[in-house]
C-alpha positions in Angstrom: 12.9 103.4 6.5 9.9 102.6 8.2 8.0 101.2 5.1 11.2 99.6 3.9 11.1 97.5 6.7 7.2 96.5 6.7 8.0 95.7 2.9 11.1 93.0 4.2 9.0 91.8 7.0 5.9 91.0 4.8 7.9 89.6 2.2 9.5 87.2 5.0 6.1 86.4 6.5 4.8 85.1 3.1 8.6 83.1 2.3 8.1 81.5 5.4 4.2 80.6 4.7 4.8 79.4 1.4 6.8 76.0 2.4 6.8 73.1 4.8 10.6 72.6 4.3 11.7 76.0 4.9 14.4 78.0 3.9 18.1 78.6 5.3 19.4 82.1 6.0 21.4 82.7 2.8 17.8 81.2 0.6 16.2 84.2 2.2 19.0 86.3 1.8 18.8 85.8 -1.6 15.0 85.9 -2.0 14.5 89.1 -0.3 16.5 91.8 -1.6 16.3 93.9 1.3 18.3 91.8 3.1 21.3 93.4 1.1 21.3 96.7 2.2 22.8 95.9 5.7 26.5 97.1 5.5 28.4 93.8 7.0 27.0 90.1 7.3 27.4 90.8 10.7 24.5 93.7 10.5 22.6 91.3 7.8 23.0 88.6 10.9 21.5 90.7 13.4 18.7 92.3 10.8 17.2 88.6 10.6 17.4 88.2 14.2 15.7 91.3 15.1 12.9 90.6 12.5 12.1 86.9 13.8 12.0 88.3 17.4 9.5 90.8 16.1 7.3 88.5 14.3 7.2 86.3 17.3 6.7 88.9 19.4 3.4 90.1 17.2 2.2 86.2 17.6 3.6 84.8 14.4 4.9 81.6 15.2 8.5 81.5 13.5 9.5 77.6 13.5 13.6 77.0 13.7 15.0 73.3 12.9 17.5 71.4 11.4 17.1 68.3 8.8 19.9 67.1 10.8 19.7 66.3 14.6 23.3 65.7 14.5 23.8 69.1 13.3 20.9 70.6 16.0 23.0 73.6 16.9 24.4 74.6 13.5 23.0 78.0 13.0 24.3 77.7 9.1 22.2 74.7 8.3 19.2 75.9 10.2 15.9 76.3 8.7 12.6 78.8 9.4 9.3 78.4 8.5 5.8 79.5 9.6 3.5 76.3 10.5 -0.1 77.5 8.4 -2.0 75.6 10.9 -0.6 77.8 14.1 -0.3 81.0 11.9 -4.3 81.0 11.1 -7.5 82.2 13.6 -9.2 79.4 13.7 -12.9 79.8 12.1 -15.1 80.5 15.3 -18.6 81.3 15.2 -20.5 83.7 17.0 -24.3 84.4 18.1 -25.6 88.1 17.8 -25.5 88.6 21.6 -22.0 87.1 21.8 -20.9 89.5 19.2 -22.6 92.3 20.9 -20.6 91.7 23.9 -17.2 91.5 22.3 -18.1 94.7 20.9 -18.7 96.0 24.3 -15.3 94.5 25.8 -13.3 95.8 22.8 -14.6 99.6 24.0 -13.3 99.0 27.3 -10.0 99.5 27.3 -8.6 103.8 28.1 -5.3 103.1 26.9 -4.4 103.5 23.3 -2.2 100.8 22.4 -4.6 98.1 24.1 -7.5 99.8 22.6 -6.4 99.2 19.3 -5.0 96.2 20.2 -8.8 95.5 20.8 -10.0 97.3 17.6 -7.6 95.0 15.5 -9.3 91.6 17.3 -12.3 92.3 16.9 -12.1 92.9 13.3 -10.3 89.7 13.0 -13.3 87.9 14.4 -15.7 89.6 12.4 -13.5 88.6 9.3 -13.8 85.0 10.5 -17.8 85.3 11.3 -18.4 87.9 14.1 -21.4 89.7 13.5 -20.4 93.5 13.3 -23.9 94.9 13.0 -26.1 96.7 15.7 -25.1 98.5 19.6 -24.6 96.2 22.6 -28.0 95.4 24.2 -26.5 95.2 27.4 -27.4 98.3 29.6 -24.0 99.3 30.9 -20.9 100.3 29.2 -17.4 99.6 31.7 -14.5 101.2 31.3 -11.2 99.9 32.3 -9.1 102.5 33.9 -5.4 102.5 32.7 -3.7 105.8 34.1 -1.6 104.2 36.9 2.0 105.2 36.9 4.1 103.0 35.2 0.9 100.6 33.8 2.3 100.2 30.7 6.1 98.5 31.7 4.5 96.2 33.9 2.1 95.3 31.6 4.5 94.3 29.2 6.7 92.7 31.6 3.7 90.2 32.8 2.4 89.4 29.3 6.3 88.5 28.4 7.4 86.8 31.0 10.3 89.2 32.1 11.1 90.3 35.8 11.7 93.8 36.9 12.9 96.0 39.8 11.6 99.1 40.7 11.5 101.3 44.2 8.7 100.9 46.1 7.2 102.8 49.3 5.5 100.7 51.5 2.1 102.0 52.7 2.7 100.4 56.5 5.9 101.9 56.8 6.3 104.8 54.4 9.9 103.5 53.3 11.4 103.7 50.0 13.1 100.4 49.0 14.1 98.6 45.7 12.2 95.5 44.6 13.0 93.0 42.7 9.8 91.0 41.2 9.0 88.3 38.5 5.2 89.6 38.0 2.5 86.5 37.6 -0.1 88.7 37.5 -1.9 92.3 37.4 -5.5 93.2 38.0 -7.5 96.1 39.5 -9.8 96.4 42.5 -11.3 99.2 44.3 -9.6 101.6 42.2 -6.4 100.7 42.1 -4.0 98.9 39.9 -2.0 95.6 41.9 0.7 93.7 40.1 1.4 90.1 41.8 4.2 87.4 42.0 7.6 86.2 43.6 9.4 89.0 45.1 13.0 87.7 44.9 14.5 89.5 47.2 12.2 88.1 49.9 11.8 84.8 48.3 7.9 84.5 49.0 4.8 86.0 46.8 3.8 89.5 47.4 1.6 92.5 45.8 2.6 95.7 45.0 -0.2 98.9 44.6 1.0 100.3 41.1 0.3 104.1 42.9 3.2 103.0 45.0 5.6 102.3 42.7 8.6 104.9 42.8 10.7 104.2 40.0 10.1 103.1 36.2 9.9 99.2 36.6 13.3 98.0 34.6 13.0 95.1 32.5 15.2 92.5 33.8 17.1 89.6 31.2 15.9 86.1 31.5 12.1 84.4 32.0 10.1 82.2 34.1 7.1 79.9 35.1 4.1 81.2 36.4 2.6 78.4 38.8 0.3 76.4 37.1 -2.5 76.8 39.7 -2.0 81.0 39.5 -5.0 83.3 38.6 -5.1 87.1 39.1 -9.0 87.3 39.5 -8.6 84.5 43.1 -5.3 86.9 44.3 -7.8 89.9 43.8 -10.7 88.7 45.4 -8.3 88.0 48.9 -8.0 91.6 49.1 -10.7 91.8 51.1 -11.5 95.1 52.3 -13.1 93.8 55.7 -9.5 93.8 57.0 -8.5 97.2 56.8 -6.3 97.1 59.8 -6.6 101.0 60.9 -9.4 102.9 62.7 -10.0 106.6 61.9 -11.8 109.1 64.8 -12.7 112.1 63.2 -14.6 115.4 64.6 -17.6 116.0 62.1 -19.5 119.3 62.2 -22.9 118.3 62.4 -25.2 117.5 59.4 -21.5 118.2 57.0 -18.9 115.6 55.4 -21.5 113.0 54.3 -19.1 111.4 52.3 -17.2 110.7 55.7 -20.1 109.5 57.5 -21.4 107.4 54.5 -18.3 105.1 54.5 -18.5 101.4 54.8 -18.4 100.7 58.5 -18.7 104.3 60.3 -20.5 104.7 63.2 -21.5 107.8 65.3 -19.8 107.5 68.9 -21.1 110.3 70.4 -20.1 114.0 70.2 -17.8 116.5 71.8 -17.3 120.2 71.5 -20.3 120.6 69.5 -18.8 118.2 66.8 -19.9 114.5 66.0 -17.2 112.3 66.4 -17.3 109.4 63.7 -15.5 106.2 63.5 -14.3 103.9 60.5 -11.7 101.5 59.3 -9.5 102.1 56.6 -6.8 100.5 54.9 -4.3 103.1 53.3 -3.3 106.2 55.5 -2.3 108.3 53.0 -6.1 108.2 50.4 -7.9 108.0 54.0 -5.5 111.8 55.2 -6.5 113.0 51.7 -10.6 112.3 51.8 -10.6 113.9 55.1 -8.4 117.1 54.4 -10.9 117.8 51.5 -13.3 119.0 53.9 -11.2 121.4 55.0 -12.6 122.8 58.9 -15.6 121.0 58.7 -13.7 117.8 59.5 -10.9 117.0 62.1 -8.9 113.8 62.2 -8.5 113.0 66.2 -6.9 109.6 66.1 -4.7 107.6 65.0 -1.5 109.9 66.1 -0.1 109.6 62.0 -3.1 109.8 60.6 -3.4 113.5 62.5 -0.1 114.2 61.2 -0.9 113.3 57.3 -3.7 115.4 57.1 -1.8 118.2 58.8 1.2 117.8 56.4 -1.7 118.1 53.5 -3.0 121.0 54.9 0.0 122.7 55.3 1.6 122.0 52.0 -2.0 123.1 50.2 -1.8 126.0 52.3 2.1 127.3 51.4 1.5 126.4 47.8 -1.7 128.4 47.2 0.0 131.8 48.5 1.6 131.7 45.6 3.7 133.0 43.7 2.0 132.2 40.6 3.2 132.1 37.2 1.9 134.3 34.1 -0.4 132.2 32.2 -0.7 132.7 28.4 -3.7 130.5 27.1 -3.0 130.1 23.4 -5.6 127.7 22.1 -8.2 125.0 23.4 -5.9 121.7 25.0 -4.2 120.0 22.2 -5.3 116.2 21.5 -2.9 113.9 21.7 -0.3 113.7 19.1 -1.2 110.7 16.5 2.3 109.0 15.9 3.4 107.9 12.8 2.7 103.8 12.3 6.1 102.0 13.5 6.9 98.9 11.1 5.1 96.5 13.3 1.9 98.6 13.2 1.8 98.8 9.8 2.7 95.1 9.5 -0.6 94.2 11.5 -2.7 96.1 9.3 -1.4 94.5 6.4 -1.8 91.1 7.2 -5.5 92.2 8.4 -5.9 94.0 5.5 -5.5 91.4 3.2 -8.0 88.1 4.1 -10.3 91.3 4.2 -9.6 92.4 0.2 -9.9 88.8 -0.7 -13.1 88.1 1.4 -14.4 91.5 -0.2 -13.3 91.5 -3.6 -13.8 95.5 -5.0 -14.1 96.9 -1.6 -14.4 100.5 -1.8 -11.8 103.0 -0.5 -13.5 104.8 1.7 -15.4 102.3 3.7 -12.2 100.0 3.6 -10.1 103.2 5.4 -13.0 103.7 7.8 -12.9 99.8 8.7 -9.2 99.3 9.2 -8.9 103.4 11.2 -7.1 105.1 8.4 -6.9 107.8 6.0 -7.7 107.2 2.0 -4.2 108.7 1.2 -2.6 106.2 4.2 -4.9 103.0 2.6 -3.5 103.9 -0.7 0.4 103.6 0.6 -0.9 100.8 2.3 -1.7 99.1 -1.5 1.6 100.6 -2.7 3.3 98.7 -0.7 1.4 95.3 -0.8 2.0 95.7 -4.1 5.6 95.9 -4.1 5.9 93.0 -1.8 6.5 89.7 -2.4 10.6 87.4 -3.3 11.8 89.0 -6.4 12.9 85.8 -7.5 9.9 83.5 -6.7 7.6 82.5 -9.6 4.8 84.8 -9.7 5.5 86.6 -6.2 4.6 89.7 -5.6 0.8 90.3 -4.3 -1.3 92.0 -7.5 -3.2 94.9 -6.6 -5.5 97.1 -9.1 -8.2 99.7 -8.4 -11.3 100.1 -10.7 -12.0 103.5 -9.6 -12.4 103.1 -6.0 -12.8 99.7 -6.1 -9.9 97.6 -4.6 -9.1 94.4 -6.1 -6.2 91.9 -4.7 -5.0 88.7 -6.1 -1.6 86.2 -5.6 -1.7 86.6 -1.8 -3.4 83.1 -1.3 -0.7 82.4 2.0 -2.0 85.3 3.6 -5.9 84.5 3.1 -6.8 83.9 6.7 -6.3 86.1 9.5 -3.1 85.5 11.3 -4.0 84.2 15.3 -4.7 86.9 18.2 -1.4 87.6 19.6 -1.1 88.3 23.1 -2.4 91.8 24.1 -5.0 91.1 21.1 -6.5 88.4 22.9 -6.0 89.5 26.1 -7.8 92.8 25.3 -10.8 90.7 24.6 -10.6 88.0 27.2 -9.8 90.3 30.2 -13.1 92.6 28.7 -15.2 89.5 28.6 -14.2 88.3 31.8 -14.7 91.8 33.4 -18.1 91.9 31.8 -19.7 88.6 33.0 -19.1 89.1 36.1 -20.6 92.6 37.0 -23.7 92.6 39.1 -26.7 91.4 37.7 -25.7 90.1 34.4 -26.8 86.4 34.0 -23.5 84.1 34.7 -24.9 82.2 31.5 -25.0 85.1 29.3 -23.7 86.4 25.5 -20.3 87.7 27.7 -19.9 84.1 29.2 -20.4 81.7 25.9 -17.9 84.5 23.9 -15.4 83.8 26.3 -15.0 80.2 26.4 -15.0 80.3 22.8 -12.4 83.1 22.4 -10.1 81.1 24.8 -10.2 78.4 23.4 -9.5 80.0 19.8 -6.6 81.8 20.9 -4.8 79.1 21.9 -1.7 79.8 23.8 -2.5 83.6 23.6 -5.1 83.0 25.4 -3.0 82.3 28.9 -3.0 85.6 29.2 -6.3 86.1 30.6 -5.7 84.2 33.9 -2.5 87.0 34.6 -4.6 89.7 34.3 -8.3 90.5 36.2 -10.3 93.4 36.9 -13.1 93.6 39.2 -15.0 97.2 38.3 -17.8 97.4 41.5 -16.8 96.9 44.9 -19.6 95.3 47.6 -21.1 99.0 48.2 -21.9 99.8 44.6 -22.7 96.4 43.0 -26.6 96.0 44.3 -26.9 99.9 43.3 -25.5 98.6 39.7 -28.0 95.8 40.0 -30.8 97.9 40.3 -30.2 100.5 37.7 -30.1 97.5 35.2 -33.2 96.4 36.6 -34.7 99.8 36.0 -33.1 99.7 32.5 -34.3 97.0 31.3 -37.6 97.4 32.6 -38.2 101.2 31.1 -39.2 102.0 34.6 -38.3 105.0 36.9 -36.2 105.6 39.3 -36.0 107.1 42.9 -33.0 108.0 44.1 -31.4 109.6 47.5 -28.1 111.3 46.4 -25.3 113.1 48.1 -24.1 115.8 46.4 -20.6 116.7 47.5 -20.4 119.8 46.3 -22.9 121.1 48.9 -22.5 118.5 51.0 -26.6 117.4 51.3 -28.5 114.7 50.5 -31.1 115.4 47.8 -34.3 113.2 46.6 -34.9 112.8 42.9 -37.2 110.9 40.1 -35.3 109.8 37.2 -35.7 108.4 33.9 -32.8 106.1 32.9 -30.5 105.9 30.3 -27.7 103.8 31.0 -25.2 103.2 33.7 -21.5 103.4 32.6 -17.7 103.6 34.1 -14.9 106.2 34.0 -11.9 106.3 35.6 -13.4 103.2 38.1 -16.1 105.4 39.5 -19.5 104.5 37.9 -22.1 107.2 37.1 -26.2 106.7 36.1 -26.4 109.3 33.2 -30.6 109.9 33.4 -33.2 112.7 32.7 -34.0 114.3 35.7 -37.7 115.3 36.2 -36.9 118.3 38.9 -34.3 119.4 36.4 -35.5 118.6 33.4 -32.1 117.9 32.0 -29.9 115.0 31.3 -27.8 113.9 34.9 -25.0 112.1 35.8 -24.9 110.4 39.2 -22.5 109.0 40.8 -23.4 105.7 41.9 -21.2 105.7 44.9 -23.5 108.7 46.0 -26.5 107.2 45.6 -27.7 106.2 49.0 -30.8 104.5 47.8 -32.4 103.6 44.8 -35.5 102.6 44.5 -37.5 101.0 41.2 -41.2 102.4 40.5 -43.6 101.0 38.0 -43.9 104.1 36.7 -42.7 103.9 32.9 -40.2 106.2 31.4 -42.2 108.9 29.4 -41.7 108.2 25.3 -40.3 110.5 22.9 -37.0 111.6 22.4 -34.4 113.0 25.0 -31.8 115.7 24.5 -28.8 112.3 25.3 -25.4 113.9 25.1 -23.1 112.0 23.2 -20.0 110.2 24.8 -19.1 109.2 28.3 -18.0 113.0 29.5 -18.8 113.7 33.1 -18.4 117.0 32.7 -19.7 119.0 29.7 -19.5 123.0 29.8 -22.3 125.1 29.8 -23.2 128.9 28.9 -23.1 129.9 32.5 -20.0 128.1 33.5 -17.0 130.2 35.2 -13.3 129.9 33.8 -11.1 128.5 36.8 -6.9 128.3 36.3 -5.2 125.7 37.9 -1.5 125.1 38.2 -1.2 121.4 38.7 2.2 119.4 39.6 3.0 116.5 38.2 1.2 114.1 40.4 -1.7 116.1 39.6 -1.9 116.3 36.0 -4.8 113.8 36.1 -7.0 117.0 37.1 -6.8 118.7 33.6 -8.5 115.4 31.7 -10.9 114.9 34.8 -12.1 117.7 34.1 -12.1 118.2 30.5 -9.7 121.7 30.3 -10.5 123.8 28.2 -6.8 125.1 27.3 -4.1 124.0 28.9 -0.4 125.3 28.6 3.1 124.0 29.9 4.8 125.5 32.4 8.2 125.1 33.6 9.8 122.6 36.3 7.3 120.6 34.9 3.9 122.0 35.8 0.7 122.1 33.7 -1.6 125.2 34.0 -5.5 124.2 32.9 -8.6 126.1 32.8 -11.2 124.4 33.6 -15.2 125.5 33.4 -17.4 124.8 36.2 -20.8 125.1 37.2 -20.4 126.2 41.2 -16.9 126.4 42.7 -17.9 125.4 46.1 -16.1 122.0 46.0 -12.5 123.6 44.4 -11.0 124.6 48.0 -11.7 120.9 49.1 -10.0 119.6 45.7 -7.2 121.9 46.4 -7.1 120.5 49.7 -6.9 117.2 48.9 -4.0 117.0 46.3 -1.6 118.7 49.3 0.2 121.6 47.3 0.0 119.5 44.1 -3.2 121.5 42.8 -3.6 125.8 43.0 -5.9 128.1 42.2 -4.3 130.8 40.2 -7.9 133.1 38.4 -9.9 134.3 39.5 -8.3 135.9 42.3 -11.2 136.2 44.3 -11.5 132.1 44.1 -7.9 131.8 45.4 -8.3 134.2 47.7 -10.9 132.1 49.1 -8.8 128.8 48.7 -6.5 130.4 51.3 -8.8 131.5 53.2 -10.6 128.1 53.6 -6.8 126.5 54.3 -6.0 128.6 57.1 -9.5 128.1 58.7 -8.3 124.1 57.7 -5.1 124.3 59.8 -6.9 125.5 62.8 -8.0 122.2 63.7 -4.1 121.0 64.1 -2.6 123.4 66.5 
């Protein structure tokens, strides 16, 4: 059915291409024999319909008019077309370095549909003049985190146009209450995921923290305007953290919970009962309960009154969930990669118009370089020419696309409409435009660089696609790790050494270390320095919100090669590492890809069991802390047993 449908939907695309005057209906109807499976004209009717929303949706522009104005409104008389001039990317030419950087911003995206969203522009470019040879020079590599509940429905209602309602729990109050939202805009800062635009039941603008959201966003019928003077990246930058309108007083043991004492703005104000007592402003009650619970008794919060009561209730529910019970856990096999779906119709519809301009810029491309380019199998590229060459008006002169094969080498003829790649649609170009965006302005890149020039020019080439980039924004540092990124790209660039002063949570010190650099990248919104360390003489990753000061040497990084682990894993196991099981709920499920589990296994009521391998467990009791009964430690038992143990010295402080 699925293929069926590609084959109607390509053979409509190239009707509608092949003629300024356009067809009726019943001319395409009769052209495209597909048409005449639907049962009723009725279900033919609605067929059409649901295929010209489609192609619109994909950024195919679909032109409806009449010969007649007196007859405007007459569906029967109407006629479609596709406009060449809207339907092509317009050539655009890139430098090197510009074409490095889109590369870069095409890698940024975590989420898959986006990411290939990405993959699929960039290719277009490259078909159009994008050099595709050669890594990114640039020295970092971002990553734009997309994991926040319900990311994916409000994405697609602010790239459409199309309000929702959803619950929401207030972070001031801690009610539940529905919302009712037309969505301008969406960005991230400071980790977390804001969508932006008039709430309707209050009648005024308003944000919303996606972390807060309580119930799937519905897509609501009807559109609407965005105001003309909107952009996401200004509504981001007035969330300024300097007014975080709470004060925290918390009982430190002394020389412990450097993370605590290392926030922005906290102050020692003195001591009392052999504890220092530290001060600091925050914003939300409920991350601020949970950074402070994860040190267990080495920290207690003394004011304000719910702020004591958050971390208590975190305590407590850690506590009552890791006495267990605890379910039997079978381990079966290693965790299973996500499931590759079979290509829906549209899918498959993009890679054949992409496909295409490609065959006939390369005549005899071969098989297996032409899979690897387009991110498919041989057997799925050869269904893919099946099908091109079945397409095509059985009733037009010479019609149907030709396709032959000279051993493995493809050629493709009679497809001269579909020659040129067909324009970015919108999560295409916004991919791109968002990455770029995010990219030139991260600390200590050159405001005139390859990332700046590549997005002006992309802008301008996607034409109304390219709207999208003003409705959504990301900002990837915050004030307190931008100069640290700043100076690890100094030190990059330069070949030089690094001296760093670093917190290391798990043992709570601060540690001094000489590093050789690598390059400085960004997972989940954290940003880690991956870098030989001398002491160690292995390959690091530091966190650069840990680092409390680097400092550049002239001392040049040693040559010759270095053992460089592949990918952007935090974690990587190693021989000595010990098998830990947790039994996650659903809020914490995040904890079994943080962590890269080993195996993983469903449980019931909707839990997730994961064993994970770690080098020292002295920082799981705080984890387990932290999540509030969301997180246990089932194995070993003498690792839970000290979980509980650590809770009940926890709950102590909150008599």
């Amino acid at each position: 059915m699925s293929a069926k449908r590609t084959e109607r939907l390509l053979t409509l695309v190239m009707l509608l291409l092949s003629t300024q005057r356009g067809y009726t209906k019943e001319e395409l109807f009769r052209e495209i024999e597909l048409y005449a499976g639907a049962p009723t004209p009725s279900a033919r009717e609605k067929l059409f319909d649901r295929d010209k929303a489609m192609l619109r949706e994909q950024g195919i522009p679909v032109q409806s008019f009449s010969d007649d104005p007196a007859f405007d409104h007459d569906n029967s008389i109407r006629r479609y077309r596709i406009d060449a001039a809207e339907y092509r990317l317009p050539a655009v030419t890139f430098s090197a370095e510009e074409s490095a950087a889109l590369t870069l911003a095409a890698g940024m995206w975590d989420v898959a549909t986006l990411d290939s969203a990405a993959a699929r522009a960039l290719r277009k470019l490259q078909d159009r003049g994008a050099a595709d040879d050669g890594p990114a020079p640039l020295p970092v590599e971002p990553r734009i985190r997309t994991n926040e509940p319900h990311w994916d429905e409000v994405w697609r209602a602010t790239t459409s146009r199309r309000p929702i309602s959803f619950g929401y729990r207030a972070a001031s109050t801690g009610r539940e209450e529905p919302r009712t939202l037309q969505p301008w805009g969406m960005g991230s800062r400071y980790g977390h995921w804001y969508v932006v635009g008039l709430d309707l039941d209050r009648g005024e603008e308003r944000y919303f923290r996606l972390s807060r959201i309580t119930t799937a966003p519905k897509l609501l019928e009807g559109t609407y305007e965005v105001p003309e003077n909107f952009a996401m990246l200004d509504s981001l930058d007035s969330l300024d953290r300097a007014g975080d309108p709470f004060e925290a007083v918390v009982a430190v043991q002394p020389d412990t919970c450097h993370l605590l004492r290392t926030r922005r703005g906290a102050v020692l104000d003195g001591a009392d009962g052999g504890r220092d007592m530290l001060r600091f402003p925050y914003g939300d009650p409920g991350d601020t309960a949970a950074d402070i619970a994860a040190f267990g008794p080495r920290a207690r919060a003394v004011a304000p009154a719910d702020l004591v009561d958050q971390v208590r209730d975190r305590l407590i529910r850690a506590a009552a969930a890791q006495e267990g019970p605890f379910p039997v856990v079978e381990f079966t096999g290693p965790a299973p990669r996500p499931v590759r779906r079979k290509a829906s119709a549209d899918t498959r519809l993009r890679r054949l118009l992409d496909l295409v301009p490609y065959l006939l810029d390369h005549p005899g491309a071969d098989m297996e370089e032409t899979a690897r380019r387009f991110g498919v199998t041989r057997d799925q590229l050869a269904a893919d020419l099946e099908l091109l060459f079945v397409s095509g008006p059985r009733y037009y002169p010479d019609g149907l696309i030709e396709v032959s094969l000279d051993g493995d080498r493809i050629f493709l003829s009679n497809a001269d409409n579909l020659a040129a790649p067909v324009r970015l649609n919108l999560d295409e170009a916004c991919t791109l435009i968002v990455g770029l965006d995010t990219l030139r302005r991260l600390p200590g890149l050159d405001p005139g660089s390859a990332a700046a020039s590549a997005h002006a020019k992309l802008t301008e080439a996607a034409g109304d696609a390219g709207r999208a980039g003003k409705a959504i924004a990301t900002t990837l540092t915050d004030d307190a790790v931008g100069p640290t990124l700043e100076t690890l790209q100094t030190a990059l660039r330069d070949r030089v050494q690094l001296e760093l002063t670093y917190l290391v949570p798990a043992r709570d010190e601060v540690t001094y270390r000489t590093v050789e650099p690598i390059r400085a990248f960004s997972r989940d919104d954290v940003w880690y320095l991956q870098a030989w360390c001398i002491g160690a003489e292995a390959v690091r990753n530091f966190r650069l919100d840990r680092i409390q000061d680097a400092r550049v040497t002239t001392v040049p990084v040693q040559a010759g090669p270095r053992p460089v682990p592949v990918g952007d894993a935090v974690f990587r196991p190693a021989a000595g590492d010990e098998l830990v099981t947790f039994i996650l709920q659903d809020p914490a499920r995040w904890v079994a890809e943080h962590y890269d589990a080993a195996r993983t296994v469903e449980l019931p009521e909707g839990r997730l069991a994961a064993e994970i391998r770690v080098a020292t467990t002295s920082w799981i009791p705080g984890l387990v802390g932290r999540l509030g009964g969301d997180a246990m430690v089932s194995a070993p038992e003498d690792l839970s047993r000290e979980c509980s143990a650590w809770l009940s010295a926890a709950r102590l402080n909150y008599p």
